[in-house]
Backbone as XML, in Angstrom:
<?xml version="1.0"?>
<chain id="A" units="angstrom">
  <residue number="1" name="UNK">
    <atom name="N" x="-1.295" y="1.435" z="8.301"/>
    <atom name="CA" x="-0.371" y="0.801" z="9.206"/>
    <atom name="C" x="1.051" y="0.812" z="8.642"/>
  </residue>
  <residue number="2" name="UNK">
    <atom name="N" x="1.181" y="0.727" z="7.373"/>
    <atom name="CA" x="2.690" y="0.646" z="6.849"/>
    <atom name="C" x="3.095" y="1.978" z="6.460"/>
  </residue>
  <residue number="3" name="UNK">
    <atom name="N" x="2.251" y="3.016" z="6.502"/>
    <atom name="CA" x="2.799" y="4.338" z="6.148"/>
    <atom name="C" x="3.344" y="4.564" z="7.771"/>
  </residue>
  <residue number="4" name="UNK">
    <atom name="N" x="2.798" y="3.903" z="8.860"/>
    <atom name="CA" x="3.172" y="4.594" z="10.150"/>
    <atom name="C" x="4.388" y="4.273" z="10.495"/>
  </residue>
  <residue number="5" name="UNK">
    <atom name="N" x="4.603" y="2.791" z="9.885"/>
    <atom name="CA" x="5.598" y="2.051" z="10.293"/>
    <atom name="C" x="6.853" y="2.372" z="9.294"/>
  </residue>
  <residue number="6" name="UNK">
    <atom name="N" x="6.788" y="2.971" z="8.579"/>
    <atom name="CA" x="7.789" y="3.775" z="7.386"/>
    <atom name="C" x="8.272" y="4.748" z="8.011"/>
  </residue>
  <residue number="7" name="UNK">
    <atom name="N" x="7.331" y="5.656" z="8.538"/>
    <atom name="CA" x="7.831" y="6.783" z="8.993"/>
    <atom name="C" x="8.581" y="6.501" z="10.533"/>
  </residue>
  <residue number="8" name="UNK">
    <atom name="N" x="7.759" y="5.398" z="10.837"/>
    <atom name="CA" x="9.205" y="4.801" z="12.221"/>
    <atom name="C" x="10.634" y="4.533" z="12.049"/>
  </residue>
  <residue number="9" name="UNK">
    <atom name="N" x="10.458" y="3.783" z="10.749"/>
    <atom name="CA" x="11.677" y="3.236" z="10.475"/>
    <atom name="C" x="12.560" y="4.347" z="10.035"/>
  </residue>
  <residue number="10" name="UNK">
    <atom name="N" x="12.164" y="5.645" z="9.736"/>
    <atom name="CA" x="12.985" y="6.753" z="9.116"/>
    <atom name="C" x="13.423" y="7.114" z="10.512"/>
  </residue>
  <residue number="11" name="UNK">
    <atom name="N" x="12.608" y="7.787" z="11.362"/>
    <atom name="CA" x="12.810" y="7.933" z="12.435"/>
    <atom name="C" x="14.240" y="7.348" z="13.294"/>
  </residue>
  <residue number="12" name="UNK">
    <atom name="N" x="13.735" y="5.829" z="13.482"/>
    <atom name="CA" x="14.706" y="4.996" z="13.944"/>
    <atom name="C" x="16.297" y="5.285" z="13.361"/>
  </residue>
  <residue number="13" name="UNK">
    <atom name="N" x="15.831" y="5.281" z="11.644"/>
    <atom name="CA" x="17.488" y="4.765" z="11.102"/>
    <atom name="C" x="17.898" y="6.857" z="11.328"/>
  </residue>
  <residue number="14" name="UNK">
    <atom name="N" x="17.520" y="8.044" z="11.531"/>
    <atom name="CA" x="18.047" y="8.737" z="12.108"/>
    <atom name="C" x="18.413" y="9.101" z="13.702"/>
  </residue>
  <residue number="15" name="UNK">
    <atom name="N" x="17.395" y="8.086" z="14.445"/>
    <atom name="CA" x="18.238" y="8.502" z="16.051"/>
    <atom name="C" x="19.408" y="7.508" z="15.717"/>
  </residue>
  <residue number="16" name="UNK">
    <atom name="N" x="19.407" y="6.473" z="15.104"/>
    <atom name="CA" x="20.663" y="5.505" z="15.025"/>
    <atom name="C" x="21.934" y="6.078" z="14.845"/>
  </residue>
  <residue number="17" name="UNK">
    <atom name="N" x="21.664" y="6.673" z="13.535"/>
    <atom name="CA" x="23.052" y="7.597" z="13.025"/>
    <atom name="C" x="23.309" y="8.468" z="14.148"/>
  </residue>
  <residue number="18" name="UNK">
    <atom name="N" x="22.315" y="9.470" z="15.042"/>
    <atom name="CA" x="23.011" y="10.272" z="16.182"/>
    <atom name="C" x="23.875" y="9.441" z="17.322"/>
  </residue>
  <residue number="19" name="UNK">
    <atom name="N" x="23.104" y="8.330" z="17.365"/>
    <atom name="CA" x="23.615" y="8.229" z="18.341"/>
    <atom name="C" x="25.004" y="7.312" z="18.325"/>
  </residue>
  <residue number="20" name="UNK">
    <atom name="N" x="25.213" y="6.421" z="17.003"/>
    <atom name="CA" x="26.651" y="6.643" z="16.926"/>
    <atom name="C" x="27.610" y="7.621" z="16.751"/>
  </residue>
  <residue number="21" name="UNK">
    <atom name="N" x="27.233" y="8.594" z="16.047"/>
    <atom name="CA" x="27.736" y="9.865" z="15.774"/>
    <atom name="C" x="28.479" y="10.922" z="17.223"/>
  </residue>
  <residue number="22" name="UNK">
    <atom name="N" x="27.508" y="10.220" z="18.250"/>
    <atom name="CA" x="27.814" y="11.177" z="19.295"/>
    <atom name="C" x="28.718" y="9.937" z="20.548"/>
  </residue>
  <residue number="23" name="UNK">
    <atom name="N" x="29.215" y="9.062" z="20.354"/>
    <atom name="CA" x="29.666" y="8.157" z="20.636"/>
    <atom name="C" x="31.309" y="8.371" z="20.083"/>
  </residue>
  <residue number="24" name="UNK">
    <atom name="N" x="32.375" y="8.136" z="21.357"/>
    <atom name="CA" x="34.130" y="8.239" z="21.473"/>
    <atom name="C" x="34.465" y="7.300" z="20.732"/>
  </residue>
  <residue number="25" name="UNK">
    <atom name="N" x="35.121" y="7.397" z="19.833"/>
    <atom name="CA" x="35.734" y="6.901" z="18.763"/>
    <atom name="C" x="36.479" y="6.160" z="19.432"/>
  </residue>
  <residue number="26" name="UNK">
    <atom name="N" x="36.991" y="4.951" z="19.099"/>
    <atom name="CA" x="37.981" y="4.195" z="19.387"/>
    <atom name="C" x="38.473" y="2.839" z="18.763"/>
  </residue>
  <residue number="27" name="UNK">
    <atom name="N" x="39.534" y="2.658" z="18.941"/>
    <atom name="CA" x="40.040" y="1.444" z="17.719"/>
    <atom name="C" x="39.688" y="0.044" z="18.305"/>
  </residue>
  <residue number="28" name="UNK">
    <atom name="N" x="39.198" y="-0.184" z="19.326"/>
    <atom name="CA" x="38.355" y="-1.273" z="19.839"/>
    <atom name="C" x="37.548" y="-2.047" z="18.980"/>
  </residue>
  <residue number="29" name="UNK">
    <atom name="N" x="36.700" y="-1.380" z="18.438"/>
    <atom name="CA" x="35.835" y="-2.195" z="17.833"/>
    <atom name="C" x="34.480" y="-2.872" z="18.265"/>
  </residue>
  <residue number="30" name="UNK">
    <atom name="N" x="34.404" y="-3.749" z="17.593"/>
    <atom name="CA" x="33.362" y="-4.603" z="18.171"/>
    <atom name="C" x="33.695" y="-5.234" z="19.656"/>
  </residue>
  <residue number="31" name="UNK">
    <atom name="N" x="34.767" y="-5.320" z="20.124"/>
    <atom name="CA" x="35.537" y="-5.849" z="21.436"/>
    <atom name="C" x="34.886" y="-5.203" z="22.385"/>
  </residue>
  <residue number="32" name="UNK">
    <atom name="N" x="34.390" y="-4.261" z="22.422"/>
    <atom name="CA" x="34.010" y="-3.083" z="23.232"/>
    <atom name="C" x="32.776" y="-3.618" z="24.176"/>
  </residue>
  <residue number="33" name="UNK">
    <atom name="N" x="32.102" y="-4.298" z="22.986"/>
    <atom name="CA" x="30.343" y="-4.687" z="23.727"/>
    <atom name="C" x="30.823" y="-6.181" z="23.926"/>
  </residue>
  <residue number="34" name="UNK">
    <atom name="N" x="31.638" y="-6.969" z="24.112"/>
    <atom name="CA" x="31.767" y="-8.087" z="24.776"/>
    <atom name="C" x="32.565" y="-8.052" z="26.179"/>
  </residue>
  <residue number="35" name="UNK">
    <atom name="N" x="32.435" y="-7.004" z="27.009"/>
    <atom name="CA" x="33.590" y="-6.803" z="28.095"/>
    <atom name="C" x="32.506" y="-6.913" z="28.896"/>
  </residue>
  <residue number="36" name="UNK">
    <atom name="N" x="33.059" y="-7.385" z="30.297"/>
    <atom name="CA" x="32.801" y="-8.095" z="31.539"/>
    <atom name="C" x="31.594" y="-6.485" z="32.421"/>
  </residue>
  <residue number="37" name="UNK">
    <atom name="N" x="32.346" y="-5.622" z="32.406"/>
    <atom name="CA" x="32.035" y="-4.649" z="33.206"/>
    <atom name="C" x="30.645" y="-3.487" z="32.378"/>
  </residue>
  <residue number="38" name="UNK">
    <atom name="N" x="29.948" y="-4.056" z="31.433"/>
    <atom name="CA" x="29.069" y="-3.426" z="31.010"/>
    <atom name="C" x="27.886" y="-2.976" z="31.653"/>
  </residue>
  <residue number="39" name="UNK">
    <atom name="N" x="27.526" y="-2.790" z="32.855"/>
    <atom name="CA" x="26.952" y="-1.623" z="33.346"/>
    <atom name="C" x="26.146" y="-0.752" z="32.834"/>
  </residue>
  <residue number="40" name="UNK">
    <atom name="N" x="25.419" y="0.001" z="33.859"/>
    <atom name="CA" x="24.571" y="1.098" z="33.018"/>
    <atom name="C" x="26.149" y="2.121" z="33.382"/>
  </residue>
  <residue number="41" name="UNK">
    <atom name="N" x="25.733" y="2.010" z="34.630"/>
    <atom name="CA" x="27.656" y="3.444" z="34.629"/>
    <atom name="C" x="28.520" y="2.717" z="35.196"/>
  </residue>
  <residue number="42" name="UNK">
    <atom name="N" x="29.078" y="1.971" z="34.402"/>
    <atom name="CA" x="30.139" y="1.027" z="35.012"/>
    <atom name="C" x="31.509" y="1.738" z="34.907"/>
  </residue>
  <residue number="43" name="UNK">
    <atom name="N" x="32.849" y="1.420" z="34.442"/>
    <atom name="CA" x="33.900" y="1.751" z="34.470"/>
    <atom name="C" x="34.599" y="2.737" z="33.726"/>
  </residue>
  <residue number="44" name="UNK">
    <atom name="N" x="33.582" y="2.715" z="32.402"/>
    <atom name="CA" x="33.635" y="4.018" z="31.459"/>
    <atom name="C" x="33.067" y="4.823" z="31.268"/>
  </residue>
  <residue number="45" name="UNK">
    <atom name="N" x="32.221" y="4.587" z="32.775"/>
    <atom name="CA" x="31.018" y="6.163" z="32.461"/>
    <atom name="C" x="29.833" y="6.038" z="31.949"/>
  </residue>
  <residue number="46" name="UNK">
    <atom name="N" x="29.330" y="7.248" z="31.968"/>
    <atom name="CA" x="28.030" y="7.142" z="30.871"/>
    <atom name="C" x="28.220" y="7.251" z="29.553"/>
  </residue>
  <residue number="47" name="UNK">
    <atom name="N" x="29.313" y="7.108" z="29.081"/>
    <atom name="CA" x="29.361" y="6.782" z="27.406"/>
    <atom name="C" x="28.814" y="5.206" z="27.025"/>
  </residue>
  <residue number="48" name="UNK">
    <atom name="N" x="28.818" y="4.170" z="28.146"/>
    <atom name="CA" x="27.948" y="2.885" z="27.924"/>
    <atom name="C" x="26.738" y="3.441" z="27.759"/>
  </residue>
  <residue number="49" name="UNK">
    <atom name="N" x="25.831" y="4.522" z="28.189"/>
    <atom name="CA" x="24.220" y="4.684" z="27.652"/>
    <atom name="C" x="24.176" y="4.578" z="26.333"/>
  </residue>
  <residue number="50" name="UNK">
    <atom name="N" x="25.547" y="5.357" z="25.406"/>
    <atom name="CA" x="24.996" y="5.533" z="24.564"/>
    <atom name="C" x="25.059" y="4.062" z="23.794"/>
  </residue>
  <residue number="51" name="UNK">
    <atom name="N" x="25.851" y="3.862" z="23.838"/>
    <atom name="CA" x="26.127" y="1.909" z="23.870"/>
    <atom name="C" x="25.182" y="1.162" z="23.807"/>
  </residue>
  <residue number="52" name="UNK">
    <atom name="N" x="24.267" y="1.464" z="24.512"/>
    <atom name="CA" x="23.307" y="0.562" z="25.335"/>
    <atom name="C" x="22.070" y="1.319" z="24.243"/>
  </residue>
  <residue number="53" name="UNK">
    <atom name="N" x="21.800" y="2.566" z="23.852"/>
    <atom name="CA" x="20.984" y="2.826" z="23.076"/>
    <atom name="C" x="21.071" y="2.698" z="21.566"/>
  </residue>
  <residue number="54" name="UNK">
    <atom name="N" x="22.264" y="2.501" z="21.250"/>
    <atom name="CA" x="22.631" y="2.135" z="19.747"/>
    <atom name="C" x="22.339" y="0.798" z="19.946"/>
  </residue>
  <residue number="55" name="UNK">
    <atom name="N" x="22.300" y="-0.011" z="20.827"/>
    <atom name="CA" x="21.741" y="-1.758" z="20.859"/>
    <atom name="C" x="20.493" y="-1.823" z="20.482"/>
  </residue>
  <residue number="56" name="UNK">
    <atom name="N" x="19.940" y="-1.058" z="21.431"/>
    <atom name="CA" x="18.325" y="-0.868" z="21.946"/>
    <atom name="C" x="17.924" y="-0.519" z="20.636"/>
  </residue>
  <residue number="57" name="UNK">
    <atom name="N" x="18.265" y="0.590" z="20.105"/>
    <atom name="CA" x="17.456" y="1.308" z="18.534"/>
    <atom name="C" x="18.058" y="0.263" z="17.747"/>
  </residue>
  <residue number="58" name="UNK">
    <atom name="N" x="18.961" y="-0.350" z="17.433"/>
    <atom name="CA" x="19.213" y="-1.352" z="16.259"/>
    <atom name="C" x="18.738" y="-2.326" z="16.328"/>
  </residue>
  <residue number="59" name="UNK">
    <atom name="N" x="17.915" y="-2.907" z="17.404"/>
    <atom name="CA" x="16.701" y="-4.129" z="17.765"/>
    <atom name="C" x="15.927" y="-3.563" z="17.557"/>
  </residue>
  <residue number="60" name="UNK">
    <atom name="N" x="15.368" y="-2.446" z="17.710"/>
    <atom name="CA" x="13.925" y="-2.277" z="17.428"/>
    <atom name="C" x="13.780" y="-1.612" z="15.810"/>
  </residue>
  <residue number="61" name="UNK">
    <atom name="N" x="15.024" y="-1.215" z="14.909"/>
    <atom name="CA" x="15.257" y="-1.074" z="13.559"/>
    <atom name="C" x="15.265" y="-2.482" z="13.160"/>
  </residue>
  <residue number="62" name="UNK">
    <atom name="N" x="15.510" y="-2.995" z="13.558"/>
    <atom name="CA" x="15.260" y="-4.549" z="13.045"/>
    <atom name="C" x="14.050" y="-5.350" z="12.755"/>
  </residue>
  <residue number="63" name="UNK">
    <atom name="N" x="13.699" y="-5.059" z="13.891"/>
    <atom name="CA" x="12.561" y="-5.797" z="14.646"/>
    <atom name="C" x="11.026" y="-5.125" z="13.279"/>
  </residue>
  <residue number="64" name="UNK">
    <atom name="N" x="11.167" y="-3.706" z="13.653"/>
    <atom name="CA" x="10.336" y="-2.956" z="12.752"/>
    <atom name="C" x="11.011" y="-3.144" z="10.834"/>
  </residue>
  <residue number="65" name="UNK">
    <atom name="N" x="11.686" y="-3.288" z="10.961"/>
    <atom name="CA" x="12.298" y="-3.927" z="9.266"/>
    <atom name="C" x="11.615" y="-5.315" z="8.819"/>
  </residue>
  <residue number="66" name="UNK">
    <atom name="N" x="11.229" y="-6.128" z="9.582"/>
    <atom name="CA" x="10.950" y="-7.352" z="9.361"/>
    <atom name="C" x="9.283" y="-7.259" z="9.470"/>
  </residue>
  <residue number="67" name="UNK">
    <atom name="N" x="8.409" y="-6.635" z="10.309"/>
    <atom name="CA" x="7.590" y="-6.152" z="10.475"/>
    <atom name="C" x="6.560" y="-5.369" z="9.047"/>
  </residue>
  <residue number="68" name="UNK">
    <atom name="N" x="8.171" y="-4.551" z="8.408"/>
    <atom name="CA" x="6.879" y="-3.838" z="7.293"/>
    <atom name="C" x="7.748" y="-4.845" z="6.484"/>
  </residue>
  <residue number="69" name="UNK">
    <atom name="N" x="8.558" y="-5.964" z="5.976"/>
    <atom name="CA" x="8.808" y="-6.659" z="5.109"/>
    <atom name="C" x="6.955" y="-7.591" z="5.257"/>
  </residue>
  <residue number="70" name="UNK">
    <atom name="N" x="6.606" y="-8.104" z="6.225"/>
    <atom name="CA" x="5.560" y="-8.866" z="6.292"/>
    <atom name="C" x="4.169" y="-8.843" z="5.986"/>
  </residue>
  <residue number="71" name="UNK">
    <atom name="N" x="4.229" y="-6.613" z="5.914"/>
    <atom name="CA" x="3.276" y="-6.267" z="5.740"/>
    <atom name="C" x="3.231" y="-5.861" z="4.518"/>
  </residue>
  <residue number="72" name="UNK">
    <atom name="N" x="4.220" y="-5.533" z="4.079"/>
    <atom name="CA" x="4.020" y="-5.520" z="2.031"/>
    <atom name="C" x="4.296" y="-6.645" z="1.735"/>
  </residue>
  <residue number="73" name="UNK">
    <atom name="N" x="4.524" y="-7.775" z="2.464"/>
    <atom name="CA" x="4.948" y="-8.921" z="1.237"/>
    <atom name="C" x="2.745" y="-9.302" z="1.315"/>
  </residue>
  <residue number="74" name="UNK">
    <atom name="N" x="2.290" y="-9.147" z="2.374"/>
    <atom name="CA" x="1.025" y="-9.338" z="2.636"/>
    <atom name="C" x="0.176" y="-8.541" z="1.643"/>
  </residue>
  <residue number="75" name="UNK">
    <atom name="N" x="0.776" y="-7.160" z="1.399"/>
    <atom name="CA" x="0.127" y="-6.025" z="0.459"/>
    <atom name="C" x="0.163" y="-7.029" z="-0.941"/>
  </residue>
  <residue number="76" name="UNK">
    <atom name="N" x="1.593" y="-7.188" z="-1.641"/>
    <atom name="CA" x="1.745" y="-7.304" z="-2.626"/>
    <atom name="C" x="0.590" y="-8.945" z="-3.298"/>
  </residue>
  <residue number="77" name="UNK">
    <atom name="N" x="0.300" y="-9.985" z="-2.066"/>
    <atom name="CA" x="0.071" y="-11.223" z="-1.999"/>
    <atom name="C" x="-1.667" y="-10.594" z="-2.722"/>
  </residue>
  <residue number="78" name="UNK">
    <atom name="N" x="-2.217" y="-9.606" z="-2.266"/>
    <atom name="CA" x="-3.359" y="-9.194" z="-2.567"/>
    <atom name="C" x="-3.481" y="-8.449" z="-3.998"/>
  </residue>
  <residue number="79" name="UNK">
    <atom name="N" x="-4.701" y="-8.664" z="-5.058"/>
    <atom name="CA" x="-4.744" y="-8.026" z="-6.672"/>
    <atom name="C" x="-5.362" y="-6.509" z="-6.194"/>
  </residue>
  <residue number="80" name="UNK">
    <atom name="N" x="-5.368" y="-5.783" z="-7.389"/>
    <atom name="CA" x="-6.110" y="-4.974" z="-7.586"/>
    <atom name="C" x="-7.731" y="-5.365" z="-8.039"/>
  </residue>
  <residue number="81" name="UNK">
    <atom name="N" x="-7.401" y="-5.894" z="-8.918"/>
    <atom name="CA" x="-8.981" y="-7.384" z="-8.919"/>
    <atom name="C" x="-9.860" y="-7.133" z="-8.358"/>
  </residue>
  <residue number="82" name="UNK">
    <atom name="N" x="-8.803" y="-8.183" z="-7.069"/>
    <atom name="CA" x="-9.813" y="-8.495" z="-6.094"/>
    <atom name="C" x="-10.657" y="-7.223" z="-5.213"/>
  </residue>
  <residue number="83" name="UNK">
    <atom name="N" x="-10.129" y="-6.127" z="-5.592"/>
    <atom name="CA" x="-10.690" y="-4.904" z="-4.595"/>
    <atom name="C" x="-12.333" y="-4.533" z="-5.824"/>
  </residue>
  <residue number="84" name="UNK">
    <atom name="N" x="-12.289" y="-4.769" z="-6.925"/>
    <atom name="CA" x="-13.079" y="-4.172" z="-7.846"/>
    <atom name="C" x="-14.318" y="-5.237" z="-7.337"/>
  </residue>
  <residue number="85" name="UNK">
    <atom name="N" x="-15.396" y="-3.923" z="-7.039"/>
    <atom name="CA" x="-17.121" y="-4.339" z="-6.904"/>
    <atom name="C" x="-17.270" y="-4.843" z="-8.510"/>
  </residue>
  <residue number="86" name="UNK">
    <atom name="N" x="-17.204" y="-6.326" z="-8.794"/>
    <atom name="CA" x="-18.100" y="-6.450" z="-9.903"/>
    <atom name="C" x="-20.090" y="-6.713" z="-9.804"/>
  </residue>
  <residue number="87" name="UNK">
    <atom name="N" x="-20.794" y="-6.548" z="-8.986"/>
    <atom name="CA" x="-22.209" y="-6.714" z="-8.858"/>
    <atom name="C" x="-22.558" y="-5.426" z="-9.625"/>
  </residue>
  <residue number="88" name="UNK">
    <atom name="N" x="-21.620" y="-3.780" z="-8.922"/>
    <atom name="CA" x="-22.270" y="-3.062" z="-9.822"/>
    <atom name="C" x="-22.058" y="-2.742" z="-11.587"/>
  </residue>
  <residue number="89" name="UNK">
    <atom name="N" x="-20.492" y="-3.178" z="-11.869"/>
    <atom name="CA" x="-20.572" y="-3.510" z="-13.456"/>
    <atom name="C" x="-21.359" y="-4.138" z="-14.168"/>
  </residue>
  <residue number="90" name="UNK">
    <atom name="N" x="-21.546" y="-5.463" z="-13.756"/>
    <atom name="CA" x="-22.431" y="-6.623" z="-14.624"/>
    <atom name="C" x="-24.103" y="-6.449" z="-14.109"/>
  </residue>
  <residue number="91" name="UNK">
    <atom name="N" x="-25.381" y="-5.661" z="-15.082"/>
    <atom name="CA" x="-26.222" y="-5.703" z="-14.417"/>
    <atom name="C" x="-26.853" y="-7.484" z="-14.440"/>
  </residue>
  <residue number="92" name="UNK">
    <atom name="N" x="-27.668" y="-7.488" z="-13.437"/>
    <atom name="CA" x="-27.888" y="-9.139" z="-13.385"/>
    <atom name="C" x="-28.960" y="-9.886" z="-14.062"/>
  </residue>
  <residue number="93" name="UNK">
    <atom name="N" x="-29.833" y="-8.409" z="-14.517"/>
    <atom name="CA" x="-31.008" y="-9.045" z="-15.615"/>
    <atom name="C" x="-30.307" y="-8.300" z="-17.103"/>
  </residue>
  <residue number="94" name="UNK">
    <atom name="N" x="-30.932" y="-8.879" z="-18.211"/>
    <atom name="CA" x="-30.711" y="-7.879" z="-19.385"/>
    <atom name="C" x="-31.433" y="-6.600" z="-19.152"/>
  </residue>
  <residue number="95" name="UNK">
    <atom name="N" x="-30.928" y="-5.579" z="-19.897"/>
    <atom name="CA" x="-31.521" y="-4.538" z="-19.751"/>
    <atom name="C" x="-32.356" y="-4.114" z="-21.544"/>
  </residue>
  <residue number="96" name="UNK">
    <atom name="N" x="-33.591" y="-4.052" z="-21.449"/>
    <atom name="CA" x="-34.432" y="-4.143" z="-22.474"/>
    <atom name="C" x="-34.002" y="-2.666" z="-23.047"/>
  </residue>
  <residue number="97" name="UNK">
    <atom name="N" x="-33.986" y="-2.488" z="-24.690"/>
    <atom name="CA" x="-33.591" y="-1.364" z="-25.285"/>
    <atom name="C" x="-35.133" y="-1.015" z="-25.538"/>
  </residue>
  <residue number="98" name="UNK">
    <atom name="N" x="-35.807" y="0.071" z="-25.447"/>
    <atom name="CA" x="-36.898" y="0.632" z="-25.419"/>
    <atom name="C" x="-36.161" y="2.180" z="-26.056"/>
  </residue>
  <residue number="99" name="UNK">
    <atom name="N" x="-37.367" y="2.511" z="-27.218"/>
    <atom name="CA" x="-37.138" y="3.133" z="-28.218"/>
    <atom name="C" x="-38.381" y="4.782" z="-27.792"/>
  </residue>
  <residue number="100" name="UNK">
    <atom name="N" x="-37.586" y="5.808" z="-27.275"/>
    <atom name="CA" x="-38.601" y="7.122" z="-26.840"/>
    <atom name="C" x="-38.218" y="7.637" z="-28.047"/>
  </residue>
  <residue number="101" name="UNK">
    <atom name="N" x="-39.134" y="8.437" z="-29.010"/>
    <atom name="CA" x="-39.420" y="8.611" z="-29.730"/>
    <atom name="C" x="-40.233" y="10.592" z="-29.392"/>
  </residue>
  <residue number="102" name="UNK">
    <atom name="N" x="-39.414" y="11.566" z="-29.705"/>
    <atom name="CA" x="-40.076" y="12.865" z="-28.806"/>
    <atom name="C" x="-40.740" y="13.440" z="-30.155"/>
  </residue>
  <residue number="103" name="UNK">
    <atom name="N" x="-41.124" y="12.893" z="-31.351"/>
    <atom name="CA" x="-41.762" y="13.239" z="-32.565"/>
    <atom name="C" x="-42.682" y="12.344" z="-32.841"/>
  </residue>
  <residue number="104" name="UNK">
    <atom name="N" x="-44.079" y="12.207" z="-32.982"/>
    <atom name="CA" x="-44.760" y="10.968" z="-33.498"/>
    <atom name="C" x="-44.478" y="10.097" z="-35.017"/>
  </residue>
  <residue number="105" name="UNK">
    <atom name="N" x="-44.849" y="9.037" z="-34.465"/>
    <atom name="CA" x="-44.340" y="8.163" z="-35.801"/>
    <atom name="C" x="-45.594" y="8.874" z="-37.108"/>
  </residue>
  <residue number="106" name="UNK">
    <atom name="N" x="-44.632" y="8.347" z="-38.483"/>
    <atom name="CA" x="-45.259" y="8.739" z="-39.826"/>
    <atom name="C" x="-46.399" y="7.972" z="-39.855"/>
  </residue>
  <residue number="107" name="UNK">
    <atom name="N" x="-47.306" y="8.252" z="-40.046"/>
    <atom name="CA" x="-48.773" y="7.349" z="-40.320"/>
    <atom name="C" x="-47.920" y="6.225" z="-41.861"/>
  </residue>
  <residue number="108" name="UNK">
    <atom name="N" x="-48.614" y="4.901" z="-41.644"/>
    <atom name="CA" x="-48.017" y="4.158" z="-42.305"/>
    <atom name="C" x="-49.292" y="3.680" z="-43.582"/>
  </residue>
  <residue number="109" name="UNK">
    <atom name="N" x="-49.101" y="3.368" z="-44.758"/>
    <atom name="CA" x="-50.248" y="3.509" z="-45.308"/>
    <atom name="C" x="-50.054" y="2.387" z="-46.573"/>
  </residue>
  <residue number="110" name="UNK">
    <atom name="N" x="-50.836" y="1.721" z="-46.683"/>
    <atom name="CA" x="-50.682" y="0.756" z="-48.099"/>
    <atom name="C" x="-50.764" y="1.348" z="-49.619"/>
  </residue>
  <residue number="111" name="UNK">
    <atom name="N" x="-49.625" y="0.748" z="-50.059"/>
    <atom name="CA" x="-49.787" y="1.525" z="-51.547"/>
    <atom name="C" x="-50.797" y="0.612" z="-52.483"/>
  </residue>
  <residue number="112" name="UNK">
    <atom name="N" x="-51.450" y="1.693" z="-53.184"/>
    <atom name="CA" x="-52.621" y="1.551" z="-53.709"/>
    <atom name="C" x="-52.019" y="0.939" z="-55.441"/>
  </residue>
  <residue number="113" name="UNK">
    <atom name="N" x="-52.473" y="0.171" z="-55.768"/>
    <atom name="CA" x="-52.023" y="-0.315" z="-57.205"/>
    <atom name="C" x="-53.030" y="0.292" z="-58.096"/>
  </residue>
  <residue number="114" name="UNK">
    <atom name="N" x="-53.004" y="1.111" z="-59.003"/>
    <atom name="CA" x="-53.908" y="1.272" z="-60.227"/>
    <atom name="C" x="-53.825" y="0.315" z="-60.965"/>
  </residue>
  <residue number="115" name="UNK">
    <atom name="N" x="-55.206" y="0.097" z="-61.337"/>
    <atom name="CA" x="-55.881" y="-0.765" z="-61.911"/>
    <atom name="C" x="-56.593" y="-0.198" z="-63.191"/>
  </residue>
  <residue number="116" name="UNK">
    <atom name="N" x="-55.965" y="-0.724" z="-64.584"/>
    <atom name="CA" x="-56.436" y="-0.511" z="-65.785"/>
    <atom name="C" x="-57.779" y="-0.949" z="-66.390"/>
  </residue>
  <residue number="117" name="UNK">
    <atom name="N" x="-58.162" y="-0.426" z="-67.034"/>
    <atom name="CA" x="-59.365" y="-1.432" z="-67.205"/>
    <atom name="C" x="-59.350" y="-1.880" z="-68.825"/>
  </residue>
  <residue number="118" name="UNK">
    <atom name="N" x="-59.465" y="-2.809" z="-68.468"/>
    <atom name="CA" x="-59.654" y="-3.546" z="-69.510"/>
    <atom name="C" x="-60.934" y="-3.810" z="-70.819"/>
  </residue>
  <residue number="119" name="UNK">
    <atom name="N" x="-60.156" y="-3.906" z="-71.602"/>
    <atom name="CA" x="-61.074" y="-3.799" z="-72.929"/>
    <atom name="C" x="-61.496" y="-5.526" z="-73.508"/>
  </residue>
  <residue number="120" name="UNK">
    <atom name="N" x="-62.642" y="-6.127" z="-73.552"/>
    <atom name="CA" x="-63.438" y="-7.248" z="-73.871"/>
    <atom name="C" x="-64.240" y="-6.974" z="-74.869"/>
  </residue>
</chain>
C-alpha cells in the first residue's frame, strides 16, 4: 500500500510542476485565486483550468502526503521482533542427545590381578 502511494505522490508532485509550468506568468500573485469572477471559463479564459487543476493536484498532494506520513509512522510503530515465528526456534520439549555409533562398541572386560603364591 505505501509503495503505491509513493509512486502517487511522485506522480502528483510531477503533474504539479507541469501544470504550473504551463500556466501565464504574472506579477499578481497569490491575488489571482481570490477574485470574484473565478469560473470554469470566466473572464480570463481557460487559463483558470489550469488554476483550478494546480488547486485540485495540490489537495490531493496533500491529502496523499499525510496519508503515507500515517502509514509509516504505523510501519515504524511495529518491531522486526514482533514478525519473528518464535514456536519454531524454541523446541518445546528437550531434545534427548542419543549416541549412533556406525562401529560396534569394544567388548569391555575386567582386569585380572595375578596372584602370587605364597610360601608357609
Amino acid at each position: 500500500m505505501s509503495s503505491t502511494l509513493l509512486i502517487v505522490q511522485f506522480i502528483l508532485a510531477i503533474l504539479i510542476t507541469i501544470t504550473i509550468l504551463l500556466q501565464k506568468s504574472s506579477s499578481i500573485g497569490l491575488g489571482a485565486y481570490s477574485g470574484s469572477n473565478e469560473s470554469l471559463f470566466g473572464a480570463k479564459g481557460p487559463g483558470n483550468i489550469l488554476a483550478k487543476a494546480t488547486m485540485i493536484l495540490g489537495l490531493i498532494f496533500v491529502v496523499n502526503t499525510v496519508a503515507l506520513g500515517y502509514i509509516y509512522n504505523q510501519q515504524r510503530m511495529s518491531s522486526a521482533v514482533d514478525s519473528v515465528k518464535t514456536d519454531s526456534l524454541i523446541p518445546s520439549t528437550p531434545i534427548e542427545k542419543t549416541e549412533t555409533n556406525s562401529a560396534p562398541a569394544a567388548p569391555t572386560s575386567v582386569p585380572v590381578v595375578p596372584t602370587t603364591p605364597t610360601n608357609n
